[in-house]
C-alpha positions as CSV (number, residue, x, y, z in Angstrom):
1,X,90.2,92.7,70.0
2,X,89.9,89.4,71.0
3,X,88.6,88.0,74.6
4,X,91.8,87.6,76.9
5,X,94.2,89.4,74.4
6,X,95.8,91.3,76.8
7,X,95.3,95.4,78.0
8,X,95.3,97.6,75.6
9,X,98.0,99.6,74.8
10,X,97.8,103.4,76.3
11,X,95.7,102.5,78.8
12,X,96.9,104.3,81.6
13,X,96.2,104.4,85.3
14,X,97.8,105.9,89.1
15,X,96.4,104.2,92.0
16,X,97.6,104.7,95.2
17,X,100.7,106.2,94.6
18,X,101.8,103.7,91.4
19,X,101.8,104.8,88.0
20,X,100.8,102.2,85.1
21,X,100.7,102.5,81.6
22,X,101.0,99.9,78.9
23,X,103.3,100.5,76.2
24,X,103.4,99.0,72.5
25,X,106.0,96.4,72.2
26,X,108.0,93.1,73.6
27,X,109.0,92.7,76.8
28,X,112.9,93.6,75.9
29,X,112.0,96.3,73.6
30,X,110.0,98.4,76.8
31,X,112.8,96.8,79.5
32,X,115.6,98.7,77.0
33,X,113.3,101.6,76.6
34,X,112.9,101.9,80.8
35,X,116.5,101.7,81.4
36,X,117.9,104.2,78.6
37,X,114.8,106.4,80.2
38,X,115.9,106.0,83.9
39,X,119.8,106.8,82.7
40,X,118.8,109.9,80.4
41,X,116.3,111.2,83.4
42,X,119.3,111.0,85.6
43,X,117.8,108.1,88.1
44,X,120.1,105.8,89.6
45,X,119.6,102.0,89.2
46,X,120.9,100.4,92.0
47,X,119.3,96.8,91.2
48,X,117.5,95.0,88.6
49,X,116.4,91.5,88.4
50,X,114.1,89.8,85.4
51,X,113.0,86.2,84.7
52,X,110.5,84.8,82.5
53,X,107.5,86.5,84.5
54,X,109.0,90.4,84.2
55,X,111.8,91.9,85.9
56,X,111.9,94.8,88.2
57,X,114.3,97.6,88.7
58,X,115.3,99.5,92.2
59,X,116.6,103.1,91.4
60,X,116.7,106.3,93.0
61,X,116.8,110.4,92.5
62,X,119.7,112.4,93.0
63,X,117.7,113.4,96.3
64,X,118.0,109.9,97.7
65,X,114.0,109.5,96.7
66,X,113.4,105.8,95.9
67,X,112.0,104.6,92.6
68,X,110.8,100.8,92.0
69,X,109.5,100.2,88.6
70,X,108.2,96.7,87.4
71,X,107.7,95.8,83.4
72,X,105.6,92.7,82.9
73,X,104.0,91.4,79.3
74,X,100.6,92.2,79.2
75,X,99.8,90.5,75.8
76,X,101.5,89.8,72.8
77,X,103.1,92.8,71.7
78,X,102.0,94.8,74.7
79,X,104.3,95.4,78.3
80,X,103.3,97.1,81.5
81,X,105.2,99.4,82.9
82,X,104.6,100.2,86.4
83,X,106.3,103.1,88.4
84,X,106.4,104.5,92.5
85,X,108.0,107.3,92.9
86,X,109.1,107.1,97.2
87,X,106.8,106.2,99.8
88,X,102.9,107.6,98.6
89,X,104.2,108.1,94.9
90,X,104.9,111.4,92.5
91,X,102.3,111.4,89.8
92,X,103.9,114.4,87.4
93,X,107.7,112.1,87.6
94,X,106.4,109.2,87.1
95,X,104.0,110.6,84.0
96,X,107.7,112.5,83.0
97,X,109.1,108.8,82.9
98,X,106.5,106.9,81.0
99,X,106.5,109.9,78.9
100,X,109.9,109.3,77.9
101,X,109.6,105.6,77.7
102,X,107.0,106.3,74.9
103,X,109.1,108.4,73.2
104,X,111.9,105.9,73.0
105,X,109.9,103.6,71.4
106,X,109.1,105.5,69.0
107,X,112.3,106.3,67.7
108,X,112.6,109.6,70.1
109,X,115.6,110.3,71.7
Protein backbone atom coordinates (compact mmCIF):
# COMPACT_ATOMS: atom_id res chain seq x y z
CA UNK A 1 0.00 0.00 0.00
CA UNK A 2 1.00 3.18 -0.86
CA UNK A 3 2.24 6.18 1.66
CA UNK A 4 -0.95 8.24 2.61
CA UNK A 5 -3.46 5.84 0.94
CA UNK A 6 -5.80 5.88 3.50
CA UNK A 7 -6.49 3.17 6.71
CA UNK A 8 -6.76 0.02 5.95
CA UNK A 9 -9.87 -1.60 5.66
CA UNK A 10 -10.84 -3.93 8.88
CA UNK A 11 -8.82 -2.11 10.97
CA UNK A 12 -10.77 -1.83 14.02
CA UNK A 13 -10.54 0.09 17.22
CA UNK A 14 -12.98 1.23 20.68
CA UNK A 15 -11.52 4.05 22.53
CA UNK A 16 -13.10 5.63 25.12
CA UNK A 17 -16.40 4.56 24.70
CA UNK A 18 -16.40 4.99 20.44
CA UNK A 19 -16.36 2.19 18.27
CA UNK A 20 -14.35 2.51 14.75
CA UNK A 21 -13.93 0.22 12.13
CA UNK A 22 -13.20 0.92 8.47
CA UNK A 23 -15.33 -0.75 5.98
CA UNK A 24 -14.56 -1.66 2.15
CA UNK A 25 -16.32 0.72 -0.07
CA UNK A 26 -17.60 4.50 -1.09
CA UNK A 27 -18.77 6.78 1.09
CA UNK A 28 -22.67 6.10 -0.17
CA UNK A 29 -22.21 2.54 -0.38
CA UNK A 30 -21.25 2.32 3.76
CA UNK A 31 -23.81 5.51 4.46
CA UNK A 32 -26.74 3.08 2.74
CA UNK A 33 -25.26 0.08 4.46
CA UNK A 34 -25.39 2.14 8.16
CA UNK A 35 -28.87 3.27 7.74
CA UNK A 36 -30.49 -0.10 6.39
CA UNK A 37 -28.30 -1.52 9.62
CA UNK A 38 -29.69 1.10 12.12
CA UNK A 39 -33.49 0.39 10.62
CA UNK A 40 -33.13 -3.66 10.62
CA UNK A 41 -31.43 -3.35 14.37
CA UNK A 42 -34.46 -1.48 15.28
CA UNK A 43 -32.51 2.08 16.22
CA UNK A 44 -34.32 5.15 15.67
CA UNK A 45 -32.82 7.90 13.43
CA UNK A 46 -33.99 11.00 14.60
CA UNK A 47 -31.41 13.18 12.50
CA UNK A 48 -28.87 12.92 9.82
CA UNK A 49 -26.88 15.41 8.12
CA UNK A 50 -23.90 14.74 5.33
CA UNK A 51 -21.77 17.12 3.18
CA UNK A 52 -18.77 16.63 1.22
CA UNK A 53 -16.61 15.89 4.49
CA UNK A 54 -19.00 12.79 5.96
CA UNK A 55 -22.33 12.98 7.42
CA UNK A 56 -23.43 12.02 10.76
CA UNK A 57 -26.54 10.31 12.05
CA UNK A 58 -28.36 10.94 15.72
CA UNK A 59 -30.50 7.78 16.58
CA UNK A 60 -31.61 6.13 19.54
CA UNK A 61 -32.69 2.44 21.26
CA UNK A 62 -36.05 1.58 22.05
CA UNK A 63 -34.82 2.38 25.68
CA UNK A 64 -34.28 6.00 24.93
CA UNK A 65 -30.29 5.16 24.86
CA UNK A 66 -28.62 7.55 22.44
CA UNK A 67 -26.66 6.49 19.48
CA UNK A 68 -24.41 9.11 17.28
CA UNK A 69 -22.54 7.45 14.48
CA UNK A 70 -20.26 9.36 12.02
CA UNK A 71 -19.15 7.81 8.40
CA UNK A 72 -16.25 9.67 6.89
CA UNK A 73 -13.94 8.52 3.62
CA UNK A 74 -10.89 7.22 4.82
CA UNK A 75 -9.26 6.52 1.30
CA UNK A 76 -10.38 5.71 -1.90
CA UNK A 77 -12.60 2.92 -1.68
CA UNK A 78 -12.43 2.76 2.09
CA UNK A 79 -15.21 4.69 4.84
CA UNK A 80 -14.97 5.02 8.58
CA UNK A 81 -17.57 4.17 10.43
CA UNK A 82 -17.63 5.40 13.92
CA UNK A 83 -20.29 4.53 16.61
CA UNK A 84 -21.22 5.69 20.70
CA UNK A 85 -23.53 3.91 22.05
CA UNK A 86 -25.05 6.67 25.20
CA UNK A 87 -22.87 8.48 27.44
CA UNK A 88 -19.40 6.05 28.10
CA UNK A 89 -20.34 3.72 25.02
CA UNK A 90 -21.59 -0.16 24.66
CA UNK A 91 -18.75 -2.06 23.07
CA UNK A 92 -20.81 -5.59 22.26
CA UNK A 93 -23.85 -3.03 20.31
CA UNK A 94 -21.81 -1.23 18.69
CA UNK A 95 -19.50 -4.46 17.53
CA UNK A 96 -23.43 -6.00 16.74
CA UNK A 97 -23.82 -2.85 14.46
CA UNK A 98 -20.64 -2.71 12.47
CA UNK A 99 -21.17 -6.37 12.32
CA UNK A 100 -24.12 -5.94 10.45
CA UNK A 101 -22.88 -3.08 8.33
CA UNK A 102 -20.27 -5.68 7.09
CA UNK A 103 -22.59 -7.98 6.34
CA UNK A 104 -24.63 -5.58 4.10
CA UNK A 105 -21.88 -4.96 2.13
CA UNK A 106 -21.32 -8.04 1.33
CA UNK A 107 -24.48 -8.94 -0.10
CA UNK A 108 -25.88 -10.22 3.53
CA UNK A 109 -29.13 -9.31 4.46
Amino acid sequence: MAAGAGAAVGTVAYVQGEHSQVHAGNFERVWSATTTALKQLQIQVDKTTKDGLGGTIEAHRADKTSVAVKVEPSGENATSVKIRIGTFGDKADSELIQARISSLLKGGK
